[in-house]
N, C-alpha and C positions, 0 to 999 in steps of 0.2 A: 363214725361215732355220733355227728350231728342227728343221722336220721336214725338213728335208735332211740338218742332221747328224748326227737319226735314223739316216734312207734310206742314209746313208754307213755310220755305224757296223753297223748290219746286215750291208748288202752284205760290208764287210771280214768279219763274224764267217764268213759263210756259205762267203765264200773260204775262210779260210783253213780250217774244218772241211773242205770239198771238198780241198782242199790235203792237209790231214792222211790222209785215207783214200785218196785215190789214192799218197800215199810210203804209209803202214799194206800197201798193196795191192800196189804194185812191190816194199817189202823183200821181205815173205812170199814173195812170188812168184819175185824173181832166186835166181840159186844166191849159196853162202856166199862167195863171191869176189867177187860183184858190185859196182858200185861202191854202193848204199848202207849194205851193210856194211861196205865201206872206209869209207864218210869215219863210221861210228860210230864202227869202231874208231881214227880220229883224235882222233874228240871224247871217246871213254874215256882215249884214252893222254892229253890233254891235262888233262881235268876233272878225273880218280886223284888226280893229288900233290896238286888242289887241294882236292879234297877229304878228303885222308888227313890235311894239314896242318891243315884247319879242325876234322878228328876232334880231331887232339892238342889243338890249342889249346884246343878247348872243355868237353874231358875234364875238366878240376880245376874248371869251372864247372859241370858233371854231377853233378861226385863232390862236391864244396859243396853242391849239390841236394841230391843224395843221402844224405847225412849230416846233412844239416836234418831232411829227411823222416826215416830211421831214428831220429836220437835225441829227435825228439818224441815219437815210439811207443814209443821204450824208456821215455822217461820217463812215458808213460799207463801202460805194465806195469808201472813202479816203483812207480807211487803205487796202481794196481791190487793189484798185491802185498802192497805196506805195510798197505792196509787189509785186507786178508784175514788179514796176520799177525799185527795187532793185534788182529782177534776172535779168531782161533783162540788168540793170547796170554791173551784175557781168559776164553774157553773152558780153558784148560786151567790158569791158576790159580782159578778158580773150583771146577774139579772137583778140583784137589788139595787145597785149601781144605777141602768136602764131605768128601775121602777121608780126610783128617788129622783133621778133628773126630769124623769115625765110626772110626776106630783109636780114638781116643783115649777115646773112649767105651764101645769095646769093650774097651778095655783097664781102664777103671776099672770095670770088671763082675770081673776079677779078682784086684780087690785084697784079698778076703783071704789071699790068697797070702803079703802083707806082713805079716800079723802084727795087724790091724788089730780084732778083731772085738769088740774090748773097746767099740769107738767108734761114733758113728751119724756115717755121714761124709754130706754136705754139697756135691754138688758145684755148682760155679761156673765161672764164666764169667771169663777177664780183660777188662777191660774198659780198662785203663791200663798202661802201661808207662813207666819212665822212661828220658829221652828220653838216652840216651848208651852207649856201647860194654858196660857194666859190666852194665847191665837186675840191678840189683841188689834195683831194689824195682816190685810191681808193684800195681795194683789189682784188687778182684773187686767180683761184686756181688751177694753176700752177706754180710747182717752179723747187728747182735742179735736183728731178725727171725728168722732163721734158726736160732739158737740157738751164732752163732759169738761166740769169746772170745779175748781177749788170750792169746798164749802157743798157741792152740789150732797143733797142727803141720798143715804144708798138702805134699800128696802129690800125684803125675799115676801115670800107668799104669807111669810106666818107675821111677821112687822118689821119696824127698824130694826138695821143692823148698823149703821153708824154713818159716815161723814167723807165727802175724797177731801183728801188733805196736801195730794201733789198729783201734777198730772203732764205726762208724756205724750206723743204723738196718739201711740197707739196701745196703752196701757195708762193703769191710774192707782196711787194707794192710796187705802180705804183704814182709817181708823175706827177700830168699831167700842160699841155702846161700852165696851169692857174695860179699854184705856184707860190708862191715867189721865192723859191729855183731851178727854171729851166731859162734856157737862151738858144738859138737853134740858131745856124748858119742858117742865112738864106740870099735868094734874091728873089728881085721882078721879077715876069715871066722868061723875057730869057737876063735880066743882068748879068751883071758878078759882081757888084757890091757888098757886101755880107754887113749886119750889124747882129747886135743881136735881138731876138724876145723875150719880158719878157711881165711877167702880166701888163698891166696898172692898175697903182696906183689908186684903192677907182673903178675901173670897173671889177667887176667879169666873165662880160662878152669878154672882151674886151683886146688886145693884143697891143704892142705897138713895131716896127721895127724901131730899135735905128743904131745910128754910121753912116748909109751912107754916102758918100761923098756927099758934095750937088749939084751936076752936076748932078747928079743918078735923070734919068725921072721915073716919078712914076705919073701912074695915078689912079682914083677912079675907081675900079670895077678890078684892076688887081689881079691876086693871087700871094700871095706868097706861097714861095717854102723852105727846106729844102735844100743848099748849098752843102751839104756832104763834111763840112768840120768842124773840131772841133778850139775854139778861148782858150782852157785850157785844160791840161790830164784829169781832172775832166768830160770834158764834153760825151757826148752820140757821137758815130759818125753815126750819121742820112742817111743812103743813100742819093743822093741827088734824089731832084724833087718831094717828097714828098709832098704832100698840106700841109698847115700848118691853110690859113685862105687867107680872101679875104682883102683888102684893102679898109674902108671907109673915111678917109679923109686923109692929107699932111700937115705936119709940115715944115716950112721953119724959126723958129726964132732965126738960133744957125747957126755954120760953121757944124755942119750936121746935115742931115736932116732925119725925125723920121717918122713915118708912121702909123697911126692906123689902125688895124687890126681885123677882127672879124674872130675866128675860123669858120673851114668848120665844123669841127666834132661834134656834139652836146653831148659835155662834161655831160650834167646835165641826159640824157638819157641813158648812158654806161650797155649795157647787153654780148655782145658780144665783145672781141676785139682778135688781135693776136700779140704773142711777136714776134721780128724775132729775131731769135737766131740765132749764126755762129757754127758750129762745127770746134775742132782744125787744123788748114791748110786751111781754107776755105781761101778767098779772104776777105770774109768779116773779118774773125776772127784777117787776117793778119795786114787788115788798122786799127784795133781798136788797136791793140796792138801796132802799129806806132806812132800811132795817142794818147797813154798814155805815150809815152817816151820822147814828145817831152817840153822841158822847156814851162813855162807859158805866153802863149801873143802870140805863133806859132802857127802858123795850118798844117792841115795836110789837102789832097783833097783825097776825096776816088776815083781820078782817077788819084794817082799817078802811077809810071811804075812798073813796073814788079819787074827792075832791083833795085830799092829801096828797094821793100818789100824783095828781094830776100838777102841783105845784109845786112836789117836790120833782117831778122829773123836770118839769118846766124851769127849776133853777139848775140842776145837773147838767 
């Protein structure tokens, strides 16, 4: 029974292939009017709508496809992308990183520009920062190893940045120019005039040069300067001509006149800085110890004479 319905299905396949090539061999053969090309062109004009209908309808089921497909790919280029912008991100703070610590190295190659040579400066590394908008006080890490001191003033390439205020073995914290707890002798450009320079109140950024006398010309765009002189024993004794910050506008509402100030140093970026330290007998070691003896509300000018320092150490 099996091998007849073989023998059957055969047979049928072999007809109709026979079938097939004998129509294949009359269409070719009749001219384009004949009747096999008529009844195609029935079966086209009939099948067309049906098949044009079944284009539409399946179209939004194509194009769902197709939009599966594309936005998996887009999301492989997405995440393709991301990680390449994440190295080329961590590529190019790194190398600004690099670029900043070497400015700023080069920069502290010409510090005595500042005024500074009285001092063996010291430099360091920050290694802390405090943790809020103000970065008022930071860490380094050098300390009495180093030959750094309380009071010692602490400078980067661009000017002052403030004052060590406590100091460890081998680390030291630096209150800088922005503090509430600093005050800095200072004058504008090549006055002689001198006030105090404290954080302006509710401006983190921002400096304010108190006390001047109100004759004192002060214009917008001048720098102020480090005086080299202390207004308390408490204070730091700054060399003078140090930058401190520039001048952007002039207070006149009071019998003296006040000055806002924006630092040169950019406080909020601190990588590199250096202490200048005096060793004992120095010049400089001499005017700070002067400059701690003298009652509160005196100053002292780090370009007093000789013969001062020379009487004052001789009573010390």
């Amino acid at each position: 029974m099996y091998d007849k319905t073989v023998r059957r299905r055969r047979a049928v396949l072999v007809l109709l292939v026979v079938l097939s090539l004998l129509l294949l061999t009359a269409y070719f053969g009749e001219a384009p009017s004949g009747r096999l090309h008529g009844v195609q062109r029935v079966f086209l004009t009939v099948v067309s709508p049906i098949q044009d209908g079944a284009n539409k309808a399946l179209k939004p089921v194509r194009d769902l496809f197709g939009w599966f497909g594309d936005t998996l790919h887009a999301k492989t280029q997405r995440d393709q992308l991301r990680k390449q912008t994440d190295r080329l991100r961590r590529q190019l703070v790194a190398d600004q990183a690099e670029k900043r610590s070497y400015r700023e190295l080069i920069a502290l190659f010409h510090l005595d520009q500042l005024g500074v040579g009285n001092y063996r400066p010291v430099s360091a590394t920050v290694v802390a920062k405090t943790p809020n908008i103000w970065y008022s006080t930071v860490t380094i890490d050098k300390g009495e190893s180093a030959g750094v001191r309380v009071n010692d003033p602490v400078i980067n390439g661009e000017g002052l940045v403030g004052k060590v205020v406590q100091v460890a073995a081998d680390g030291a914290q630096v209150d800088l120019i922005t503090d509430s707890s600093i005050g800095v002798s200072a004058r504008v450009g090549t006055s002689n005039a001198t006030g105090i320079v404290q954080p302006k109140v509710g401006e983190p950024n921002d400096l304010l040069l108190q006390y001047l006398p109100a004759n004192t010309q002060v214009n917008a765009g001048e720098y102020v300067v480090t005086s080299g002189t202390v207004a308390s024993p408490d204070d730091s004794l700054y060399p003078p001509g140090l930058p401190i910050g520039q001048v952007t506008s002039v207070n006149e509402e009071s019998a003296y006149k006040s000055v806002n100030v924006r630092p040169v140093a950019n406080l909020h970026n601190l990588d590199i800085v250096q202490v200048l330290t005096a060793g004992a007998g120095t010049r400089a070691s001499n005017l700070a110890r002067l400059a701690a003896k003298l009652p509160a509300g005196q100053t002292s000018s780090s370009s007093a004479s000789a013969e001062q320092l020379a009487s004052t150490g001789a009573g010390g």
